[in-house]
SEZA-263661 format. One line per 2 residues: number of its first residue (from 1); their letters; for each residue x negated, y negated, z negated of N, C-alpha, C. Coordinates in nm, 3 decimals, padded with zeros to 5 digits, always signed. Each point is the difference from the previous one (the first is absolute). Layout:
! SEZA-263661
NUM> A> X/Y/Z/X/Y/Z/X/Y/Z  ... $
! end
This chain:
! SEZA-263661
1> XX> -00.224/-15.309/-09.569/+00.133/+00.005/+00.057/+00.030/+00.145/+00.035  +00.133/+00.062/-00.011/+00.007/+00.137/-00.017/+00.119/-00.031/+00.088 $
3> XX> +00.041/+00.123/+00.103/+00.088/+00.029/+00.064/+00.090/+00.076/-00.057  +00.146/-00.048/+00.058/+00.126/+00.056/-00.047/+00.007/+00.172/-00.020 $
5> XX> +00.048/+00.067/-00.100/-00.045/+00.132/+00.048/+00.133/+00.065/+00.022  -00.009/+00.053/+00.084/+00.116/+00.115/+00.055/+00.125/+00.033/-00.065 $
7> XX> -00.057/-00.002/-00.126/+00.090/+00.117/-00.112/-00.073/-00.021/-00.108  +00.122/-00.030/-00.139/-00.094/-00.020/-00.123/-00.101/+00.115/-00.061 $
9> XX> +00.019/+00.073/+00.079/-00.094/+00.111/-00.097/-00.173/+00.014/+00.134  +00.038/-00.080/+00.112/-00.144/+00.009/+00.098/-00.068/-00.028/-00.054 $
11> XX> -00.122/-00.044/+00.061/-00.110/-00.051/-00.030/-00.059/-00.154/+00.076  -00.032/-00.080/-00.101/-00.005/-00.124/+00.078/-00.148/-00.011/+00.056 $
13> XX> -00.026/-00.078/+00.119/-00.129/+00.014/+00.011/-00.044/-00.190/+00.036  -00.116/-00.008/-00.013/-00.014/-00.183/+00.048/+00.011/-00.029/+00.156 $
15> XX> +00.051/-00.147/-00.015/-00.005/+00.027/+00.164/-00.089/-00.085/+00.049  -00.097/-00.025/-00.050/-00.153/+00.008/+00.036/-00.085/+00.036/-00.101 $
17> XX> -00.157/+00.051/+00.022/-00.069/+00.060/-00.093/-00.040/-00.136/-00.089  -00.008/+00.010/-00.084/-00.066/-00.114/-00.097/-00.088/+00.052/+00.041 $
19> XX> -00.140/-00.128/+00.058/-00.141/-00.003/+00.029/-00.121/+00.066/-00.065  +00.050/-00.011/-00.157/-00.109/+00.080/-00.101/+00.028/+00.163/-00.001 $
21> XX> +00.084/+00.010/+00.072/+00.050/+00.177/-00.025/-00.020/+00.081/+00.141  -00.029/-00.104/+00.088/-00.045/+00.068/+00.134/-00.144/+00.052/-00.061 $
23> XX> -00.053/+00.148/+00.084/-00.148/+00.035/-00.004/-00.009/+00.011/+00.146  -00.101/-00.037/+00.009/-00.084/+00.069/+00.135/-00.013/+00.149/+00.046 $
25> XX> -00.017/+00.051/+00.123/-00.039/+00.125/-00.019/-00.147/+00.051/-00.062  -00.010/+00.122/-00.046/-00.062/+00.005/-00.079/-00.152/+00.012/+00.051 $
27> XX> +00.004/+00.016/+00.126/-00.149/-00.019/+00.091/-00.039/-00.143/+00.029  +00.079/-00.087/-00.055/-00.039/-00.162/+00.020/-00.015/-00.025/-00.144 $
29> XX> +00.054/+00.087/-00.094/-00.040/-00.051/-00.137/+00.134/-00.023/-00.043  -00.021/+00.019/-00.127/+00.185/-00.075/-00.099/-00.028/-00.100/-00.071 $
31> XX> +00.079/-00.136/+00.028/+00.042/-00.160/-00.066/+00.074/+00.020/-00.099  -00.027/-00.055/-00.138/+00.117/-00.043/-00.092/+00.008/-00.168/-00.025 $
33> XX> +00.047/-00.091/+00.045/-00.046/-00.150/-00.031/+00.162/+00.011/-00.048  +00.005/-00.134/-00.107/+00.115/-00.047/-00.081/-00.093/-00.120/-00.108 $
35> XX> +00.143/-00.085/+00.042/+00.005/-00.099/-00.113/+00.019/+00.006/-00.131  -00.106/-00.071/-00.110/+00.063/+00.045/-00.111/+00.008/-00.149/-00.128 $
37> XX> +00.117/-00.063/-00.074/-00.015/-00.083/-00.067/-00.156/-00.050/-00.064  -00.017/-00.122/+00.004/-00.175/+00.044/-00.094/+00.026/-00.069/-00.157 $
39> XX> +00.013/+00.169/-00.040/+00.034/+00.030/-00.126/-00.042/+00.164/-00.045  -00.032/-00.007/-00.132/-00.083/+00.100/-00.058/+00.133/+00.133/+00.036 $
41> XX> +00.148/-00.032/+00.027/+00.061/+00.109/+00.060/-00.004/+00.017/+00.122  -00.041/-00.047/+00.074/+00.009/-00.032/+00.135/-00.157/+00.085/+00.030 $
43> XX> -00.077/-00.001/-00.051/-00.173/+00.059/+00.013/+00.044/+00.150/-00.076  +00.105/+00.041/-00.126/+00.060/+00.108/+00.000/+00.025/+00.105/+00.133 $
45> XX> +00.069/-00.047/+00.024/+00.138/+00.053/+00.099/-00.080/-00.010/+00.099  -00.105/-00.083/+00.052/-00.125/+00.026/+00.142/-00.050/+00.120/-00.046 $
47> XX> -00.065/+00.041/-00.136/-00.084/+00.100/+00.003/+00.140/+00.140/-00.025  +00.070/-00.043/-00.045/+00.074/+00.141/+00.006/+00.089/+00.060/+00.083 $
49> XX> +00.023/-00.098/+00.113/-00.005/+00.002/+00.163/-00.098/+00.099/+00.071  -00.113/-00.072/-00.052/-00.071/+00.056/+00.102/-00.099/+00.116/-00.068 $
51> XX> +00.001/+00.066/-00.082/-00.005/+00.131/-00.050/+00.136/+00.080/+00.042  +00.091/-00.052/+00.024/+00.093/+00.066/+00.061/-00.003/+00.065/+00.179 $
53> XX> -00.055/-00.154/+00.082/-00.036/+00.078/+00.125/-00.162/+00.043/+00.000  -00.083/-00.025/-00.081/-00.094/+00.090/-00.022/-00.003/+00.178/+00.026 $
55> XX> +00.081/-00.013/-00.090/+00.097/+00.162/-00.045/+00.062/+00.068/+00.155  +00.068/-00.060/+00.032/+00.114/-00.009/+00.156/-00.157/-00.012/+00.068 $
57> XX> -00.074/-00.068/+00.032/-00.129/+00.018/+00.115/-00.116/+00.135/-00.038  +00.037/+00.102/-00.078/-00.072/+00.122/-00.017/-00.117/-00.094/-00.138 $
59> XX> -00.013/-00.049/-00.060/-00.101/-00.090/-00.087/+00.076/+00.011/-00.151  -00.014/+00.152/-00.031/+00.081/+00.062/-00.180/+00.013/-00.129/-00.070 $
61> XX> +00.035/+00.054/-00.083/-00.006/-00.081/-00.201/-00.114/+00.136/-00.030  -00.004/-00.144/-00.079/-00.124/+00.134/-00.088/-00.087/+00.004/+00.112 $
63> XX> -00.048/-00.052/+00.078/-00.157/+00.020/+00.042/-00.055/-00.118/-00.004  -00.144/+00.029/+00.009/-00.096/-00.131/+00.013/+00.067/-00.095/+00.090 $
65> XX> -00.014/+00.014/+00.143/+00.007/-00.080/+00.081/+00.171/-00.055/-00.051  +00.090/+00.059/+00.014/+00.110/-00.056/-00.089/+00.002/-00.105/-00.138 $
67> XX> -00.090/+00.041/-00.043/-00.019/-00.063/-00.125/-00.110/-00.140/+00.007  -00.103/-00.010/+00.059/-00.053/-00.078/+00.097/+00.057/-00.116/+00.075 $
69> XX> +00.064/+00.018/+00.085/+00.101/-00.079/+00.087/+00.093/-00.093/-00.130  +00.035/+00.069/-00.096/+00.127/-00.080/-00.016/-00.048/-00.065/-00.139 $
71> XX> -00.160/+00.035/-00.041/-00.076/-00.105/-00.094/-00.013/-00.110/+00.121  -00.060/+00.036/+00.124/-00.051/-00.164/+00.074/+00.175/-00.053/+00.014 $
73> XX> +00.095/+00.056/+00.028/+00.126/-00.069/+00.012/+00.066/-00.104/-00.126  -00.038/+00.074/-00.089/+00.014/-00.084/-00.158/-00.071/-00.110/-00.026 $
75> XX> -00.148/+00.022/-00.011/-00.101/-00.116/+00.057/+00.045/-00.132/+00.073  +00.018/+00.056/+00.125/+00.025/-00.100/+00.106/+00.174/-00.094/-00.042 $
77> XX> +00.077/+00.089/-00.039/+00.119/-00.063/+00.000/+00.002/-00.078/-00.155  -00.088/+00.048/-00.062/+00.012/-00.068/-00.115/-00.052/-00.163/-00.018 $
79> XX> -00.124/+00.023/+00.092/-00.066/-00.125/+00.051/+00.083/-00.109/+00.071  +00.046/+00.097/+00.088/+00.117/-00.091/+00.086/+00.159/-00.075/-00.076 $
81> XX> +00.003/+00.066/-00.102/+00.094/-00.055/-00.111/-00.081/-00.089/-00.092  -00.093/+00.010/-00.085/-00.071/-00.079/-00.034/-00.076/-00.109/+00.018 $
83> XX> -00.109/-00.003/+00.140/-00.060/-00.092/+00.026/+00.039/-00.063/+00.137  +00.119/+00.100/+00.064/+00.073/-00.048/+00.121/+00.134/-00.075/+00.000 $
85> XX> +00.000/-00.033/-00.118/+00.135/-00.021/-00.008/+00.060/-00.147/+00.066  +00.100/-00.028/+00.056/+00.086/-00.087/-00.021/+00.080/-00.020/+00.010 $
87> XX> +00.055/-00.083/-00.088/+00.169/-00.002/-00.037/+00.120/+00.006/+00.128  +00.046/+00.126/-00.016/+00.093/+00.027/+00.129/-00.034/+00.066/+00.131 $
89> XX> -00.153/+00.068/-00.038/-00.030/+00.035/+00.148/+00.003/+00.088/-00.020  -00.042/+00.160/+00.050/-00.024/+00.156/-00.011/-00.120/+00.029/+00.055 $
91> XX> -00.022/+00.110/-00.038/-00.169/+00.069/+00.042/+00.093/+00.129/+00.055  -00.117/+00.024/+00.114/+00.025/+00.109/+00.108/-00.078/+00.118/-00.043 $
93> XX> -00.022/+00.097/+00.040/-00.012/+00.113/-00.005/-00.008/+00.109/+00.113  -00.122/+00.022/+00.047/+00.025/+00.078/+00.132/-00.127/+00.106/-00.063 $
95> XX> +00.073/+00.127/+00.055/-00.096/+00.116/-00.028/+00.001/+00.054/+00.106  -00.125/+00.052/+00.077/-00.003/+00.112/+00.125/-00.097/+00.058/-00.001 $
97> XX> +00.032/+00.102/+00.038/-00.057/+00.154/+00.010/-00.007/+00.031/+00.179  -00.174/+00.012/+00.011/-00.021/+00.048/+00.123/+00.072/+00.106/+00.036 $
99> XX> +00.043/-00.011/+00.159/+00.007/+00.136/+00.079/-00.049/+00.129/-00.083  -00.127/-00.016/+00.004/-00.094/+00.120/-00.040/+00.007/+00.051/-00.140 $
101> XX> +00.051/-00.096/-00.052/+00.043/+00.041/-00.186/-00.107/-00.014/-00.095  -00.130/-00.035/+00.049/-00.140/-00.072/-00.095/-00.005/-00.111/-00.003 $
103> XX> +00.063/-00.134/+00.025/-00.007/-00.136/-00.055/+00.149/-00.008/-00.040  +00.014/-00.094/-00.090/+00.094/-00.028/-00.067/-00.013/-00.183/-00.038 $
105> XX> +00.038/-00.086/+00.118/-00.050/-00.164/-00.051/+00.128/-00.069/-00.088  +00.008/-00.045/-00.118/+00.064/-00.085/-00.079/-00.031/-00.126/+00.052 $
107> XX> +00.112/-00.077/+00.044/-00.012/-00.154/-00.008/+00.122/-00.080/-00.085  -00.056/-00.102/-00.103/+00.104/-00.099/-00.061/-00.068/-00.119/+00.002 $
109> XX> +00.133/-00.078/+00.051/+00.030/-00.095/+00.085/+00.067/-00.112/-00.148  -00.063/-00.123/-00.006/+00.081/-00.102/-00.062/-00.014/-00.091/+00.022 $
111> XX> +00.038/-00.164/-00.026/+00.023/-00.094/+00.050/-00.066/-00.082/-00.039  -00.117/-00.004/-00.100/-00.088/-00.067/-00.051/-00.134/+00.001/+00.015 $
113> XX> -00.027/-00.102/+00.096/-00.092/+00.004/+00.045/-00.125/-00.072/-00.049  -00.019/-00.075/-00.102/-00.091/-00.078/-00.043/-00.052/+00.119/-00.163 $
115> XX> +00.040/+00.056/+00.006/-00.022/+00.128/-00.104/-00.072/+00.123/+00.088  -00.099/+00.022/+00.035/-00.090/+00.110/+00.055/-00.047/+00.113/-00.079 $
117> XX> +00.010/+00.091/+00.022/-00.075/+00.150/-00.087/-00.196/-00.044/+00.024  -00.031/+00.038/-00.103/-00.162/-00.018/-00.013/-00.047/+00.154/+00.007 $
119> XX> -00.114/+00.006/+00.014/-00.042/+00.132/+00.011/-00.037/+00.022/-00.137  +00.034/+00.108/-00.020/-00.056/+00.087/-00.166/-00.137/-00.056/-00.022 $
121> XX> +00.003/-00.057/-00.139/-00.164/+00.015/-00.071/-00.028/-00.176/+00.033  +00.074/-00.077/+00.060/+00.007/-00.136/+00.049/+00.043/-00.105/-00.085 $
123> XX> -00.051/-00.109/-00.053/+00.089/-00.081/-00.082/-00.068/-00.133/+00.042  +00.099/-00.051/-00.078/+00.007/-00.175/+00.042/-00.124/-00.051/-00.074 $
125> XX> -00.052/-00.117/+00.059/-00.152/-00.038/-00.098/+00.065/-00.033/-00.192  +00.089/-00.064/+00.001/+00.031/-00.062/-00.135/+00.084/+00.150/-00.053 $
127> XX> -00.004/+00.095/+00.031/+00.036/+00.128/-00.092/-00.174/+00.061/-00.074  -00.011/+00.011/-00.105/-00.124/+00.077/-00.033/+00.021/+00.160/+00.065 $
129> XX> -00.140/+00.013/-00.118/+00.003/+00.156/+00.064/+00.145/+00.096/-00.128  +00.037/+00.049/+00.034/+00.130/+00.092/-00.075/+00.092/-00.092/+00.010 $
131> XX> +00.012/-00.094/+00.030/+00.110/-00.050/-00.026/+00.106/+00.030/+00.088  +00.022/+00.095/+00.124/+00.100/-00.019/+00.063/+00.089/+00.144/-00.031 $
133> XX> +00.122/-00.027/-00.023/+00.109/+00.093/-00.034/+00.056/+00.085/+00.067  +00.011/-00.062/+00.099/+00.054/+00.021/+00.187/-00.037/+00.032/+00.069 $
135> XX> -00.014/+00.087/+00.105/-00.052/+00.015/+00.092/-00.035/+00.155/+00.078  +00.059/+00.044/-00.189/-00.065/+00.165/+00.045/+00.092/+00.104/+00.098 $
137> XX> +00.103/-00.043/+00.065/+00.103/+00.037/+00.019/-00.061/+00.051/+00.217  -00.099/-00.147/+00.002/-00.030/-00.016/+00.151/-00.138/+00.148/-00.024 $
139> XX> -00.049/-00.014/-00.163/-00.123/+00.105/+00.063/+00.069/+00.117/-00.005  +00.137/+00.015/-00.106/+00.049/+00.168/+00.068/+00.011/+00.017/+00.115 $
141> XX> +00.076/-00.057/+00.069/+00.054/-00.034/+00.174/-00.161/+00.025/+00.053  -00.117/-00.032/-00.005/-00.089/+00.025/+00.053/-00.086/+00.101/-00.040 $
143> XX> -00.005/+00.052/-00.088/-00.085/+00.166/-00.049/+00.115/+00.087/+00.101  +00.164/-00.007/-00.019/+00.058/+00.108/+00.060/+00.019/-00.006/+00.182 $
145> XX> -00.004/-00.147/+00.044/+00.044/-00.004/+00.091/-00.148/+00.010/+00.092  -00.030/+00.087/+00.158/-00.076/-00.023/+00.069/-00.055/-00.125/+00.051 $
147> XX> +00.056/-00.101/+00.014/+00.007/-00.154/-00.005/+00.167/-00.064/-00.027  -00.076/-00.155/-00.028/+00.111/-00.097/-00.034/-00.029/-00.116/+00.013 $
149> XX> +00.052/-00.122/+00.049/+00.005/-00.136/+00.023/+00.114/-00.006/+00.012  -00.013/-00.179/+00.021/+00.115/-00.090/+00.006/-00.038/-00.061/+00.144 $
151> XX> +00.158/-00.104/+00.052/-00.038/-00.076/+00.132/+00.150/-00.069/-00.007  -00.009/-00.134/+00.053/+00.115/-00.071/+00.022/+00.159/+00.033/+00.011 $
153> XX> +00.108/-00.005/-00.038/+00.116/+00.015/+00.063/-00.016/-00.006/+00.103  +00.068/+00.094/+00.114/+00.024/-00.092/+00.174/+00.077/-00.056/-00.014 $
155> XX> +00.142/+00.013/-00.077/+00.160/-00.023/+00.033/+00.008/-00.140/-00.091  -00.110/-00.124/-00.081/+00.031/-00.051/-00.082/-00.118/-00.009/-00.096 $
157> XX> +00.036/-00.058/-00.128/-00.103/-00.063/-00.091/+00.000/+00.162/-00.095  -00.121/-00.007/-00.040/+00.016/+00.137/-00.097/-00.148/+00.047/+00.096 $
159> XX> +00.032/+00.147/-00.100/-00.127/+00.110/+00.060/+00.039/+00.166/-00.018  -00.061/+00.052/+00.067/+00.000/+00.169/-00.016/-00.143/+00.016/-00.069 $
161> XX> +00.074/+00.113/-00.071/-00.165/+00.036/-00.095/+00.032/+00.195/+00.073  -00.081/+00.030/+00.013/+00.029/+00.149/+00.070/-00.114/+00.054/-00.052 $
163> XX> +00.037/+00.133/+00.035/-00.121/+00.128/-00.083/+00.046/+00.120/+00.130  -00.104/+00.064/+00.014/+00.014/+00.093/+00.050/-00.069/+00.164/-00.059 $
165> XX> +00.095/+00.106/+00.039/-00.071/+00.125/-00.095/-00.051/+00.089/+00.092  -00.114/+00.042/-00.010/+00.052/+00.180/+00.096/+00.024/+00.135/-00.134 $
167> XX> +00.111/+00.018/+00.084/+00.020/+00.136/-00.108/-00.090/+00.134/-00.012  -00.067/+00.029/-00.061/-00.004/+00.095/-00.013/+00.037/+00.096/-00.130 $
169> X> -00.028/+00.145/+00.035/+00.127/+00.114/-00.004/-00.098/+00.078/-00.055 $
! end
């Protein structure tokens, strides 16, 4: 919702902050959370979001840790479109960056809860050995990320699968 502006040539401003565009100060750390369709554009537009406030939080293009972050963001949201899916719901997206500027935790959030992430190198008894196609997506997320798990929705049915990084420079 945007307020009336002055004069056609002002500038309009919102007249409240949309929630995903507030940050914290930067000694408590900076939030990016937003909703996103769960759809292979929707896991787009998360990762090219958030290489955007990557960029805006001092965290380049073109560097590792830049480049890093927004493989586990692809990962995760891709999963969350794929094996999170259900019809009509959305997957969340929250990225934060410590105070201190060396952790960086990814969490995505979806509504399907009887679908769990397995740990890399894990398969079901009735899969042989090679047979699984899938899966390699959780061991990138875990070679790059300092740790990663999953744990219940609070707000509802579903789960967060999260990763956490420390940057280094």
């Amino acid at each position: 919702m945007t307020t009336k502006p002055d004069s056609l040539t002002g500038t309009t401003e919102l007249a409240t902050p949309a929630p995903h565009l507030i940050t914290a100060p930067a000694e408590q750390g900076r939030t990016f959370e937003m909703r996103f369709t769960s759809t292979p554009r929707g896991a787009r537009l998360a990762r090219r979001l958030t290489a955007l406030r990557l960029a805006e939080w001092g965290i380049p293009y073109d560097t590792d840790p830049h480049d890093d972050l927004l493989l586990i963001v692809a990962e995760l949201t891709a999963n969350a479109v794929r094996h999170g899916h259900v019809l009509g719901r959305d997957f969340r997206l929250r990225v934060h960056a410590t105070g201190d500027g060396r952790t960086v935790r990814i969490e995505v959030t979806d509504t399907r809860a009887e679908r769990l992430p397995r740990p890399p190198g894990t398969q079901d008894a009735q899969d042989g050995p090679g047979v699984e196609e899938t899966g390699r997506g959780l061991l990138l997320v875990s070679r790059l990320a300092a740790r990663w798990g999953w744990h219940p929705r609070a707000d509802g049915p579903g789960k967060t699968v999260w990763a956490e990084c420390a940057l280094v420079w």
